[in-house]
C-alpha positions in Angstrom: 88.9 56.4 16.1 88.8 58.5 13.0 87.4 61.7 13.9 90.5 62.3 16.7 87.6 64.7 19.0 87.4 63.5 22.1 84.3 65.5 23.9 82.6 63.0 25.1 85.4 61.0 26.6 84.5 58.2 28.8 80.6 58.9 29.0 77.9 56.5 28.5 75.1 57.0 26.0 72.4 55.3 25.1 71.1 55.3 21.0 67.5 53.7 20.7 67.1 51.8 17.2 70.9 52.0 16.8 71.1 48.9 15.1 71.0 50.4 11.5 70.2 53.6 9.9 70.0 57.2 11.5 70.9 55.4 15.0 73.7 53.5 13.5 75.6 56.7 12.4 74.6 58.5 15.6 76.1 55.4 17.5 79.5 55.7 15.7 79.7 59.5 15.9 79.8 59.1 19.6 81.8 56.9 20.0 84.3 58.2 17.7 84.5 61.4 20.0 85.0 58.7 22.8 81.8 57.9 24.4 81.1 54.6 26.0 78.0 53.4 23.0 75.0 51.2 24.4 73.7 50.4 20.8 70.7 49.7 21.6 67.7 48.1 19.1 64.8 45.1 19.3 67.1 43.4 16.5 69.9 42.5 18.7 71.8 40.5 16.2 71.8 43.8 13.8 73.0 45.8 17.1 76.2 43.5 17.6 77.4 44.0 14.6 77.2 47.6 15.2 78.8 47.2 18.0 81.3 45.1 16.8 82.2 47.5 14.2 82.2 50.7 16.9 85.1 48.4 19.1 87.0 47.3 15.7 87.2 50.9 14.9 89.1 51.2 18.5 85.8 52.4 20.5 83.9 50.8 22.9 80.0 49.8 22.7 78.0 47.1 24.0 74.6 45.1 22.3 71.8 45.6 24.1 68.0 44.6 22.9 65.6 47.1 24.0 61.9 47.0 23.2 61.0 51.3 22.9 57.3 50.2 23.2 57.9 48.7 27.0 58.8 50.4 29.8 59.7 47.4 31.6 62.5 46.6 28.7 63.3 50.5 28.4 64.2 49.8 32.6 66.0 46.6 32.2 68.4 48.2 29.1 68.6 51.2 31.6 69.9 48.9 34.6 72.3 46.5 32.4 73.9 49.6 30.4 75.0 50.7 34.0 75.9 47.3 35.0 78.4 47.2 32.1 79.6 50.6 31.2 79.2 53.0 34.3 76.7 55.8 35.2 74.4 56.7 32.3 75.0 60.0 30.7 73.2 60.6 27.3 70.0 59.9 26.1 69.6 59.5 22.4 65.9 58.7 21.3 66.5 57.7 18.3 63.8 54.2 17.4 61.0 55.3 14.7 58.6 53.7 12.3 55.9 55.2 9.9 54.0 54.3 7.5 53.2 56.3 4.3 49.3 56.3 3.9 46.7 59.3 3.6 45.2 59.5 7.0 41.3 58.3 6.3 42.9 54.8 4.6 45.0 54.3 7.8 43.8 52.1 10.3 43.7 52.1 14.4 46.0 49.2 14.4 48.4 51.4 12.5 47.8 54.2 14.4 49.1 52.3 17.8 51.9 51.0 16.5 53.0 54.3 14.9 52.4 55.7 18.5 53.8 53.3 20.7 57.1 53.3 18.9 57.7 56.9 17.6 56.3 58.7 20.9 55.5 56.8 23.5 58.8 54.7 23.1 60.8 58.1 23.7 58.3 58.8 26.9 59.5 54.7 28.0 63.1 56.2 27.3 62.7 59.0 29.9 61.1 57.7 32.1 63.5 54.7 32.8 66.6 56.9 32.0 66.1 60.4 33.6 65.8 58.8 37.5 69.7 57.6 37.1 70.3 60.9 35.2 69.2 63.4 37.9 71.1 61.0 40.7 74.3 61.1 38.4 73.9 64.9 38.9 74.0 65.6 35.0 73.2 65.1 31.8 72.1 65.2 28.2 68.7 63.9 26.6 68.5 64.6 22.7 65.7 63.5 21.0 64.9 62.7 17.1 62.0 64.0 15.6 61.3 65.1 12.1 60.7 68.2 10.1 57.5 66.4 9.6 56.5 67.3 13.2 57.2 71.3 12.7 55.4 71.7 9.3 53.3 68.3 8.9 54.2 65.9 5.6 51.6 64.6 3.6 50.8 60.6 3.8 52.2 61.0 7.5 49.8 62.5 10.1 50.0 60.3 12.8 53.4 60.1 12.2 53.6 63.9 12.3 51.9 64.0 15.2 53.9 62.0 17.1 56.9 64.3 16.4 54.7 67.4 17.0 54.7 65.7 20.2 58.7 65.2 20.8 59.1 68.9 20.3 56.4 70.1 23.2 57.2 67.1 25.2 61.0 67.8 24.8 60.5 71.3 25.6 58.5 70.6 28.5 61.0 67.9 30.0 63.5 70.7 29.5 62.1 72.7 31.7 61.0 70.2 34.6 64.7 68.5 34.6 66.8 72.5 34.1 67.2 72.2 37.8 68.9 69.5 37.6 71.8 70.2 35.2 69.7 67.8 32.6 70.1 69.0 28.9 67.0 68.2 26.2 67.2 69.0 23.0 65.4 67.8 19.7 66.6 67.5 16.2 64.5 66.7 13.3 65.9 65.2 9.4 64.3 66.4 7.0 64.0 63.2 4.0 67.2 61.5 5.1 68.3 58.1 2.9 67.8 55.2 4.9 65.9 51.9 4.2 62.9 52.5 5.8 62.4 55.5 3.7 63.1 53.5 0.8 60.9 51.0 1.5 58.1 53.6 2.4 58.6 54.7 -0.8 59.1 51.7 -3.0 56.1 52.5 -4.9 56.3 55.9 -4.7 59.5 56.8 -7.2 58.5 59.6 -8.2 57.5 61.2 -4.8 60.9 60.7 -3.2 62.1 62.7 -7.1 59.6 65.2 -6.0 61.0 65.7 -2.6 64.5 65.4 -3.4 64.0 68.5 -5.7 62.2 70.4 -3.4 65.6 70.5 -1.1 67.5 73.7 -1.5 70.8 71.5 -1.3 69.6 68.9 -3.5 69.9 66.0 -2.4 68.2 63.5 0.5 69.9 63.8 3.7 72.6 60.8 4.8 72.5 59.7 8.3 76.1 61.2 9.2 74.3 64.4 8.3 72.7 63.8 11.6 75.5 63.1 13.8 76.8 66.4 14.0 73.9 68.2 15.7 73.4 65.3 18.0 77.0 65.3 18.5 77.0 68.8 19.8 73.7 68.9 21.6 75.5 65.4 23.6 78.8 67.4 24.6 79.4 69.9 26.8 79.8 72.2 23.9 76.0 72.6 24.3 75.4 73.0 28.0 74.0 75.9 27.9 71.1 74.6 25.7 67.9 73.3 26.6 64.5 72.9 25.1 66.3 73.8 21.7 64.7 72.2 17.7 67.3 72.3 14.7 66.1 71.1 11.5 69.0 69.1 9.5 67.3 68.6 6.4 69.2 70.7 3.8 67.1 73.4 4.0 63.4 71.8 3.5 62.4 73.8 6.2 63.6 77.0 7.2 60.8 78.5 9.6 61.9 80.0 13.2 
């Protein structure tokens, strides 16, 4: 593939939401350093044309529908990714959803969903992934989370607080799986041009004007922007980091 970097040769990965998107360019950034890509995403048909596209390019990636919100599916993506490409490598938590709202007009309903996705989908993720990781011996857990879980983002608390809770959860994984040769890392987009952040702000125009100003660089982020920093925190590159957060946002946020 295009890229010619071939760090993660012959390892299998896992992208939540990797259908479209953030996990769509993640899932094509692995592959092109030559991971084996389970694109993984609830809308299946969206995720084989990913896939499609990853093998066209010469790479090699399989379909596979995963529900973030149940274990049971997060444990049955787990045991058919193995079936078809080998022993399970990388973890990329990648599925989100929000919903731009002030937080007294939002309602519990909301709330769950927002939840059950954004955080608890990433604990689902784990918990069915990291039992084949630590008897593999090795390997890499990276995690998305958002610059709106470091410094909070207005419209977006529960949302924020479900990132807030990707950091300390990461960090504390990081710890508990060290032992183990297991790698977790976090990075968080800043504003980052995708269509759910278009259609969050739809009829908000000139909020996403506001917010692309206040960018040092200038501009929203694009999802290759991302694939970089995953990239690395994926490959061996990064083993010696764990429990790390970088902020790919264009300089939104710059605090230690």
């Amino acid at each position: 593939m295009a890229s010619g970097i071939t760090r993660l040769k012959d390892k299998v990965a896992i992208v939540t939401g990797a259908a479209q998107g953030i996990g769509r360019a993640l899932a094509m950034r692995l592959a092109e350093e030559g991971a084996k890509v389970a694109v993984c995403d609830i809308q299946e048909d969206v995720a084989n044309r990913t896939a499609d596209e990853i093998r066209a390019a010469g790479g090699a990636a399989r379909a596979v529908r995963l529900d973030v919100t149940s274990l049971d599916s997060a444990t049955a993506a787990v045991a058919m990714v193995e079936r078809d490409l080998g022993p399970l490598e990388i973890l990329v938590n990648n599925a989100g959803w929000d919903k731009l709202e002030p937080f007294i007009e939002s309602a519990p309903e909301t709330w769950d969903k927002v939840i059950a996705i954004n955080f608890r989908g990433v604990l689902n993720c784990c918990k069915a992934s990291v039992p084949r990781l630590i008897e593999h011996g090795r390997g890499k857990i990276v995690s998305i989370a958002s610059d709106a879980g470091r410094v909070g983002s207005l419209g977006e608390a529960v949302y924020s607080g479900c990132k807030g809770g990707i950091i300390a959860f990461s960090k504390t994984l990081a710890r508990e799986l060290a032992r183990n040769s297991i790698n977790v890392n976090v990075v968080c987009p800043g504003p980052t041009d995708t269509a759910l952040l278009r259609g969050v702000m739809e009829s908000r125009p000139k909020v996403l004007e506001a917010m692309q100003r206040g960018i040092p660089l200038r501009r929203l982020g694009k999802p290759e922007d991302l694939a970089g920093a995953v990239a690395f925190f994926a490959s061996p590159d990064a083993d010696f980091a764990t429990g790390q957060v970088i902020s790919v946002s264009g300089g939104l946020t710059m605090a230690g």
